[in-house]
NUDONU-487351 format. One line per 3 residues: number of its first residue (from 1); their letters; for each residue z, x, y of C-alpha. Coordinates in Angstrom, 2 decimals. Layout:
! residues N
NUM = a = Z:X:Y | ...
//
This chain:
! residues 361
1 = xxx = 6.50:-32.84:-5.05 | 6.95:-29.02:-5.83 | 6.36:-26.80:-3.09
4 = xxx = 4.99:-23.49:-4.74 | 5.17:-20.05:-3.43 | 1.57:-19.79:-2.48
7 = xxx = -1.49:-22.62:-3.58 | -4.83:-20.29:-3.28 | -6.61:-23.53:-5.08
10 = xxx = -6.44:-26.13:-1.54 | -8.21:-24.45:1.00 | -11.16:-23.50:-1.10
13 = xxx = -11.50:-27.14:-2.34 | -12.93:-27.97:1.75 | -15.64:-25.18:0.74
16 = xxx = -16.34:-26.34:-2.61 | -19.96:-27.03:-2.79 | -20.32:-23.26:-0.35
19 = xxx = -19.01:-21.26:-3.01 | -20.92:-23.31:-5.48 | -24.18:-22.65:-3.58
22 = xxx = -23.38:-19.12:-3.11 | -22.66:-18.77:-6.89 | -25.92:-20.07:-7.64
25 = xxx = -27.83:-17.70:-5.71 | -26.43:-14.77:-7.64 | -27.11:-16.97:-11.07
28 = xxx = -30.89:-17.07:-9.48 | -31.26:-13.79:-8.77 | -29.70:-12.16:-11.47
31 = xxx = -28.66:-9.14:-9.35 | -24.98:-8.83:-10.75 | -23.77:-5.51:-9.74
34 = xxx = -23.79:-4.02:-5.84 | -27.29:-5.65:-5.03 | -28.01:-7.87:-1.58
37 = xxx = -25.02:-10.15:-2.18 | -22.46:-7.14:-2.04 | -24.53:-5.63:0.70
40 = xxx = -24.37:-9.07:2.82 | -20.76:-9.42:2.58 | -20.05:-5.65:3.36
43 = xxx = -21.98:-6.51:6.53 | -20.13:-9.52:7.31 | -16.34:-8.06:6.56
46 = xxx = -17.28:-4.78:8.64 | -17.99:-6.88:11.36 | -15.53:-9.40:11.12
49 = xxx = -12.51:-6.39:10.56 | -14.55:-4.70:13.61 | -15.08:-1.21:11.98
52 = xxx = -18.40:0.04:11.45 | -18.39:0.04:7.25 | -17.03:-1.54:4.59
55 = xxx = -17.42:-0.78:1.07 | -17.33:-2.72:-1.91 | -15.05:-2.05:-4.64
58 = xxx = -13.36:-3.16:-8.07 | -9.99:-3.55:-6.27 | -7.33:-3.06:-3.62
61 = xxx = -5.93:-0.22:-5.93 | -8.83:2.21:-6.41 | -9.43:1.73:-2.60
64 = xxx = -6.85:3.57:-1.87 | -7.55:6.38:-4.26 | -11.27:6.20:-3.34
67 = xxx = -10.29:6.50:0.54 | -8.10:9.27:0.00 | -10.59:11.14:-2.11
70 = xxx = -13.11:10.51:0.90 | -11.00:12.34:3.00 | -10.71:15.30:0.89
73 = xxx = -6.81:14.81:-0.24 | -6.49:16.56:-3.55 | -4.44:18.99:-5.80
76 = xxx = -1.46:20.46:-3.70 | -1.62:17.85:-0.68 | 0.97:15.70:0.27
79 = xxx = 0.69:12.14:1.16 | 3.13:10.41:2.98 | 3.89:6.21:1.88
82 = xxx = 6.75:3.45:2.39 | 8.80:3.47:-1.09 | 9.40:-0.70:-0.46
85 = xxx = 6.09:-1.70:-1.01 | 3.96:-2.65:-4.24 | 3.54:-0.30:-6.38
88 = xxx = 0.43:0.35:-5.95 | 0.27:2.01:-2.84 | 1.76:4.77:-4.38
91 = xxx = 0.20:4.78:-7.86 | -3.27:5.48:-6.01 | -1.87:8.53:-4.50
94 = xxx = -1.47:10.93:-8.13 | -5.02:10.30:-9.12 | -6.10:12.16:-6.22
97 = xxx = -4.08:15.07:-7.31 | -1.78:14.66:-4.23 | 2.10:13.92:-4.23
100 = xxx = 3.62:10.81:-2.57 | 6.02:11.58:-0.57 | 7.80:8.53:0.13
103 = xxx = 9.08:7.29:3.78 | 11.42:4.88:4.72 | 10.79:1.49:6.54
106 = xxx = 12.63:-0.90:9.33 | 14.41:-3.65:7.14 | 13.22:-5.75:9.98
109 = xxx = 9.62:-5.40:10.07 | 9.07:-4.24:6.31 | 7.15:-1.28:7.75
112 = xxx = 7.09:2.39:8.20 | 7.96:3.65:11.90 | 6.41:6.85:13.49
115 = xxx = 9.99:8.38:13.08 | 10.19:7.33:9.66 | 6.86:8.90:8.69
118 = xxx = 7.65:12.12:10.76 | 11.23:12.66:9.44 | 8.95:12.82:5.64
121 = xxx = 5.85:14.86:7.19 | 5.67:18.37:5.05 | 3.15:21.59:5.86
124 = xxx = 1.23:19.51:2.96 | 0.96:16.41:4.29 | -3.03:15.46:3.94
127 = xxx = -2.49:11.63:5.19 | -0.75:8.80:6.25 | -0.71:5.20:3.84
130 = xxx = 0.27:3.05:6.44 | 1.14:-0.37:4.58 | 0.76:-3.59:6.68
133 = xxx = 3.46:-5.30:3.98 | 3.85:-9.41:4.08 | 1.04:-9.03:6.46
136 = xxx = 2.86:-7.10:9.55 | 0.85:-4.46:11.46 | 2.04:-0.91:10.95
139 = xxx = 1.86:1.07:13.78 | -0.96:2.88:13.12 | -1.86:4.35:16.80
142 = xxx = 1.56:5.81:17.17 | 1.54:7.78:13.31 | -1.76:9.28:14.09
145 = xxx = -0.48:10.28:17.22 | 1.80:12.02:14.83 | -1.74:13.79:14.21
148 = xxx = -2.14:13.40:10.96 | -5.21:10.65:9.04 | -3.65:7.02:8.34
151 = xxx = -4.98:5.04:5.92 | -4.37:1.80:6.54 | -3.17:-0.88:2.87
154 = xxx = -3.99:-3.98:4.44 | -4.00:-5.70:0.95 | -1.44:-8.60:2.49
157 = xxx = -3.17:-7.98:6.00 | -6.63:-9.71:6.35 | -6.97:-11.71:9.26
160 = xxx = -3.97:-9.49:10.96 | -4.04:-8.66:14.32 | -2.49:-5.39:16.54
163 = xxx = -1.03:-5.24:19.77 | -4.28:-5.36:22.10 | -6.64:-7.72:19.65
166 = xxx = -7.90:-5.17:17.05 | -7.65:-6.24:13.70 | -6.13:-4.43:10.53
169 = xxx = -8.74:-2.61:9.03 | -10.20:-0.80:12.22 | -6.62:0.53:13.24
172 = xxx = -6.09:3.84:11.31 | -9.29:6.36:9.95 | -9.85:3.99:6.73
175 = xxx = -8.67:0.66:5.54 | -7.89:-0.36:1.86 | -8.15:-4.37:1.18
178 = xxx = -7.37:-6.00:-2.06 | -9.26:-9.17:-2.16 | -6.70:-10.11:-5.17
181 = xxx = -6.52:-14.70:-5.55 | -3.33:-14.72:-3.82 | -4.28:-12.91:-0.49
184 = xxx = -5.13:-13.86:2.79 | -9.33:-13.03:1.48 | -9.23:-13.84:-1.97
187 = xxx = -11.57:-13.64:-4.84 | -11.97:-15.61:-7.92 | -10.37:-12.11:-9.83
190 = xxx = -9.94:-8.74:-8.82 | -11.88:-6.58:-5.67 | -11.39:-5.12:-2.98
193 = xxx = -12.34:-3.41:0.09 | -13.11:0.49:2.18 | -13.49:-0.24:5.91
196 = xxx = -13.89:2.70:8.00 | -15.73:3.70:11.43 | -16.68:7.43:9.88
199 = xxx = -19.78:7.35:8.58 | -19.84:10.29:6.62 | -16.59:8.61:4.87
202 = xxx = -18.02:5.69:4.35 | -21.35:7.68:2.32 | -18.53:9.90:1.05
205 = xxx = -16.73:6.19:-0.37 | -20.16:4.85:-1.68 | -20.72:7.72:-3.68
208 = xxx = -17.24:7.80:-5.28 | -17.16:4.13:-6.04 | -20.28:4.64:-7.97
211 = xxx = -19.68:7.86:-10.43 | -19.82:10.23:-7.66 | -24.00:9.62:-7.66
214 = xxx = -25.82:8.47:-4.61 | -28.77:7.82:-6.66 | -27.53:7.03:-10.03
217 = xxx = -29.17:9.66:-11.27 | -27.86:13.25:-9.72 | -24.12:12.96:-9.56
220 = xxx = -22.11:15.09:-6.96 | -18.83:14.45:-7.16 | -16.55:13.21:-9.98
223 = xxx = -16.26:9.83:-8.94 | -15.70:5.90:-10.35 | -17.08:3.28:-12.00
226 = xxx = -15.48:1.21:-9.47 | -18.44:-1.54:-7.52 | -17.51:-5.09:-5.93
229 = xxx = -19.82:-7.15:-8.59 | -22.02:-9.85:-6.93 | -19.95:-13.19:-8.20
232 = xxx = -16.87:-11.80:-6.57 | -18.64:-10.56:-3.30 | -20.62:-13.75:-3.00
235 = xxx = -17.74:-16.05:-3.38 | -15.86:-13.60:-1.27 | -18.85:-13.88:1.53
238 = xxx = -19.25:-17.70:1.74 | -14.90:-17.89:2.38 | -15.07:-15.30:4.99
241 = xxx = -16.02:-18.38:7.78 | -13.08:-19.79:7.06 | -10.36:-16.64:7.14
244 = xxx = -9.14:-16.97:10.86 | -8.29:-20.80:10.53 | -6.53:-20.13:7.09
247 = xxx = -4.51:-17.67:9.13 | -3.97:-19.80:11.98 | -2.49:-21.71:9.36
250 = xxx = -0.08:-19.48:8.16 | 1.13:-18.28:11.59 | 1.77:-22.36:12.65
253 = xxx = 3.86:-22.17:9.33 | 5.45:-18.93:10.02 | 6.08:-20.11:13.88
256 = xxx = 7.89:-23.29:12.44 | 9.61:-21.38:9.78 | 11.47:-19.40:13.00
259 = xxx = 11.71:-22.06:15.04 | 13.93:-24.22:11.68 | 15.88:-20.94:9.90
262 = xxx = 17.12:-19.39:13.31 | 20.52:-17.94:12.92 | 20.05:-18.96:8.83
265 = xxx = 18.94:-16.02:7.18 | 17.19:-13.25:8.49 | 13.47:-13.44:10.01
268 = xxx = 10.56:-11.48:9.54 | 10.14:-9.65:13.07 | 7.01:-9.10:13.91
271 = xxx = 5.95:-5.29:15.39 | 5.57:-5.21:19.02 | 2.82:-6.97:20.44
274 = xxx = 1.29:-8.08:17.04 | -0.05:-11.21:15.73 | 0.57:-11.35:11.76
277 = xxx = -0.89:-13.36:9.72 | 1.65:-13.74:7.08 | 0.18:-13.22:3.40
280 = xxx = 3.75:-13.94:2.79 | 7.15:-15.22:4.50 | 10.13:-13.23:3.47
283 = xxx = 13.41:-13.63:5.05 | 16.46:-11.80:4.22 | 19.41:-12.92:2.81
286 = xxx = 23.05:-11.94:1.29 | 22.28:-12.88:-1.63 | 18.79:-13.39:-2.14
289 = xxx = 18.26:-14.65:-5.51 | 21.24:-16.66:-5.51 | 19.52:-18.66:-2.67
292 = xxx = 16.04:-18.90:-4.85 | 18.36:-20.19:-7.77 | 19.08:-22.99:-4.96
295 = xxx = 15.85:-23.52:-4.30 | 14.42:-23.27:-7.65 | 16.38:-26.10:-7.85
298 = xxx = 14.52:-28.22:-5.55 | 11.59:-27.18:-6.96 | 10.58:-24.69:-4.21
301 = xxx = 9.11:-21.48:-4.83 | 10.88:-17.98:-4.04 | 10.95:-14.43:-5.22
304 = xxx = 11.96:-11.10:-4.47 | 9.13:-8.77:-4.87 | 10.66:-5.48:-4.63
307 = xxx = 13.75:-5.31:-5.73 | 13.53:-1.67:-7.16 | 11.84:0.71:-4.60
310 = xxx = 8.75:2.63:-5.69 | 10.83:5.73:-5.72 | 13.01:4.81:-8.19
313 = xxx = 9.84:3.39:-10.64 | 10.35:4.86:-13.80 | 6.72:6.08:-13.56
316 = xxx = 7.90:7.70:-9.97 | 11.70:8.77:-10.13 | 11.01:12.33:-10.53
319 = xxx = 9.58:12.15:-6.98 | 13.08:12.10:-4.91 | 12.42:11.28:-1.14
322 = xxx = 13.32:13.95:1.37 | 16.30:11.75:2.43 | 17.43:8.80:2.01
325 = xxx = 16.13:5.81:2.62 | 18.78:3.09:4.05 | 16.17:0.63:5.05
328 = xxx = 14.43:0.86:1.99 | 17.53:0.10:-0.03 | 18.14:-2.92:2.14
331 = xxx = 14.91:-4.79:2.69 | 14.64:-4.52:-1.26 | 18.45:-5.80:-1.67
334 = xxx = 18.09:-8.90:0.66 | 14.54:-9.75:1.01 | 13.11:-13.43:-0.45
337 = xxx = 9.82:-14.29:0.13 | 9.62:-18.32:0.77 | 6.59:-20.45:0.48
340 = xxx = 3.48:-19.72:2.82 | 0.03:-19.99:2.72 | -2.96:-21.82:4.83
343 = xxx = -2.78:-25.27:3.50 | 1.14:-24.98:4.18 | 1.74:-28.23:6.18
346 = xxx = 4.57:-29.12:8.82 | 6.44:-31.53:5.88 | 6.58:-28.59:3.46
349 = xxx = 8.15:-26.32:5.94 | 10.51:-28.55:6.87 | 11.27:-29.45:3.49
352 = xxx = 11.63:-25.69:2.83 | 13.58:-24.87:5.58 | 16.22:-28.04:5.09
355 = xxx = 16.82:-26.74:1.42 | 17.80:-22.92:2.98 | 20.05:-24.19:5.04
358 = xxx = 21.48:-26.58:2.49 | 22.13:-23.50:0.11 | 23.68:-21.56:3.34
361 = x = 26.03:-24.31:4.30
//
């Protein structure tokens, strides 16, 4: 049998008849846009991320311009972000009217470092976008130590856990999820996540997402037409039960995967003291793609994701980085992410893992 890159279909098919239930309420009620069904799953992912808010929005992408906007990051501010990550972690940061000013990572991790995000600090610098990438925790504690705001992208991150317990998405001043089918959370389509602590943030977020209005009537700010609509939120709500054992699942997968490729190829190492829960699996290589040829070939799924740094995005180029970025250039050159998800079983793995080290024979 195939072994795909990631199966979001399996582990919803246990909660079938939930989702189908929780579907039907919103048919019933008729209240399609924000509504009690957002507002009972911002209630639930607050608590179960452990900050004191979360707000409801169209997607993981306009989070992060939303959050940055609630902090007041605008024309003429700088905003410091990893340059091997998706693109849209930076992409949010020109709407604000801010300039990313990217940051290198450890080729080890996949994340930024406190002296990788200092060495790109300017007198500008508004905030932090601290990206939890593959589902590794940034260090969050140490950047704002760095005393500037992080914002946390925990897109790949839900279900994450620091050093000491805390989850992503109560680490840093805000939190941006995407809630996109492939990810640890995901919806039935696009949507995404605020999670913050602040309270006047979170009002501050609430009235962006929605046109810059509290009221829908008097509008304060230039804002969005960006809301979490009720199918999403409600599907979104009756998985949420579930989201620790799915990553359970992926960290038994990702603790087999270490335990077979040892010494193979290169291993995701996970930041000090943190529990990831691994909305992907990407090892490093020599040469990557020839190895996903190899397993393509087996009928196993693998892909590079980042093979050109966000710095050197057409859409971004004219942005140089204040230095250069070494670990950037070789996480995107040798990185392959490898099958992983919840319903990943021990036979798959293995399976996986005997085809790598076939191809590196």
């Amino acid at each position: 049998m195939p072994i795909p890159l990631f199966d979001a279909a399996t582990p919803v098919r246990a909660i079938e008849a939930r989702v189908r239930a929780a579907l039907d309420a919103v048919l019933a009620d008729g209240a399609y846009v924000l509504g009690p069904h957002v507002e009972g799953f911002e209630r639930a992912f607050a608590q179960y991320v452990g900050a004191g808010h979360a707000i409801g929005v169209a997607n993981g992408t306009e989070a992060i311009t939303i959050a940055l906007r609630a902090l007041g990051v605008g024309p003429g501010d700088d905003v410091v972000v990893p340059s091997f990550t998706f693109y849209a972690s930076a992409e949010a940061i020109p709407p604000t009217g801010a300039r990313p000013v990217f940051c290198d990572v450890d080729p080890e991790t996949f994340v930024v470092t406190p002296e990788a995000v200092r060495a790109a600090l300017t007198p500008a610098t508004k905030a932090v976008v601290a990206v939890h990438l593959f589902g590794n925790v940034a260090p969050v504690g140490e950047i704002e130590a760095l005393g500037v705001p992080v914002v946390e992208d925990a897109a790949q991150a839900a279900g994450s856990r620091a050093a000491g317990g805390a989850r992503t998405g109560a680490l840093g001043t805000l939190a941006t999820f995407s809630f996109y089918p492939s990810k640890n959370l995901g919806a039935f389509g696009d949507g995404g996540a605020i999670t913050t602590s602040d309270a006047a943030l979170a009002e501050t977020a609430r009235t962006l997402r929605f046109h810059g209005s509290r009221d829908g009537s008097t509008y304060e700010l230039v804002g969005y037409n960006s809301r979490l609509d009720a199918l999403q939120a409600a599907i979104l709500h009756a998985q949420l039960p579930e989201l620790d054992r799915w990553c359970e699942g992926r960290r038994v997968a990702g603790r087999r995967y270490a335990q077979r490729l040892e010494g193979v190829v290169g291993l995701p190492r996970p930041t000090a003291g943190s529990d990831p829960a691994w909305g992907l699996y990407v090892v490093r290589d020599r040469e990557p793609d020839a190895l996903a040829d190899a397993l393509a070939a087996e009928r196993i799924g693998a892909r590079g994701y980042y093979r050109t740094p966000v710095h050197r995005q057409p859409a971004l180029a004219g942005l140089a980085p204040p230095a250069e970025l070494p670990g950037t250039e070789e996480a995107a050159r040798t990185h392959l992410a490898i099958p992983m998800g919840a319903a990943l079983g021990d036979e798959e793995v293995d399976a996986v893992a005997a085809a790598i080290r076939a191809a590196r024979r």
